[in-house]
N, C-alpha and C positions, 0 to 999 in steps of 0.2 A: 455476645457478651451476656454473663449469665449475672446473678447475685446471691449468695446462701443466701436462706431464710433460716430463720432461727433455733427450726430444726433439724437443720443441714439436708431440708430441701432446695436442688436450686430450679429458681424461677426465671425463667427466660425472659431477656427483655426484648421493650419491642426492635431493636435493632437486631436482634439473632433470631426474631420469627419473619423482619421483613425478608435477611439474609435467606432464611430456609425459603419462604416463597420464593423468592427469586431464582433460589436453585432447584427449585422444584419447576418451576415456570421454564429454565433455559432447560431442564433436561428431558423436559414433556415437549418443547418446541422442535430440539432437536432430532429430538427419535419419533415420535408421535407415540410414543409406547407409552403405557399408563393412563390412557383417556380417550376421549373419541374426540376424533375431526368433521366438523360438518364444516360443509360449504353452499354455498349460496345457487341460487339456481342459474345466476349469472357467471359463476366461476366452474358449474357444471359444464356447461353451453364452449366453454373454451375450447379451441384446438388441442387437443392431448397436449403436444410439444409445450404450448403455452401455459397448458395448467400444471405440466410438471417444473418448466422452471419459474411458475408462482410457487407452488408447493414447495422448490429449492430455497427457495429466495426466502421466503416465509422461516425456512429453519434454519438457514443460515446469518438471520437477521442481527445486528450487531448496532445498529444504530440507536442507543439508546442514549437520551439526556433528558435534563431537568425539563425540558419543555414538551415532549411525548411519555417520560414515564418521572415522574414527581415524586413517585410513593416509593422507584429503585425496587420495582416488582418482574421488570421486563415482562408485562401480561397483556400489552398493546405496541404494534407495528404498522406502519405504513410503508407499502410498496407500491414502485411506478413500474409498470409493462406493458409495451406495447403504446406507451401515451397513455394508458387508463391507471387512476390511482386505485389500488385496493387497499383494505384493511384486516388483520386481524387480530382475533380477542383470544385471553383465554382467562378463563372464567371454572374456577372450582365449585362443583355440587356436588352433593352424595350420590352415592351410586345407586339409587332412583332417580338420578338429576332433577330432584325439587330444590 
């Protein structure tokens, strides 16, 4: 949802920029195109099989509510495999990532 401004610019509010995050966040999760994926050195060490259906699992993720993501940014996940919990993040930086 947007609002003119007085000069018939419109300014986005914050409910259409959390919107765009969020669809920026589910289609960077889903494809991994658009960013880079690091993982952890413990997530490295996994059995292939296993770190690919983390890596599924991660972009398939759908579980999202008020109590893991608050802000309705879908930018944090918890998944269980194997009996071990993991996590992940996604986190915007400029393309120097500072």
């Amino acid at each position: 949802m947007a609002y003119p401004h007085a000069q018939g610019i419109i300014i986005p509010t914050a409910n259409h920029l959390t919107a765009k995050v969020h669809a920026l966040n589910d289609a960077f999760r889903r494809s991994f195109v658009g960013g880079q994926v690091l993982e952890t050195p413990g997530v490295i060490e996994l059995r292939e099989a296993d770190r690919i259906k983390l890596l599924l699992a991660a972009r398939w993720f759908d579980q999202f509510d008020a109590r893991n993501d608050p802000l309705d940014e879908h930018d944090f996940g918890s998944i269980e495999l194997g009996g071990q919990r993991f996590f992940w993040k996604i986190d915007a930086y400029d393309r120097a990532m500072l």
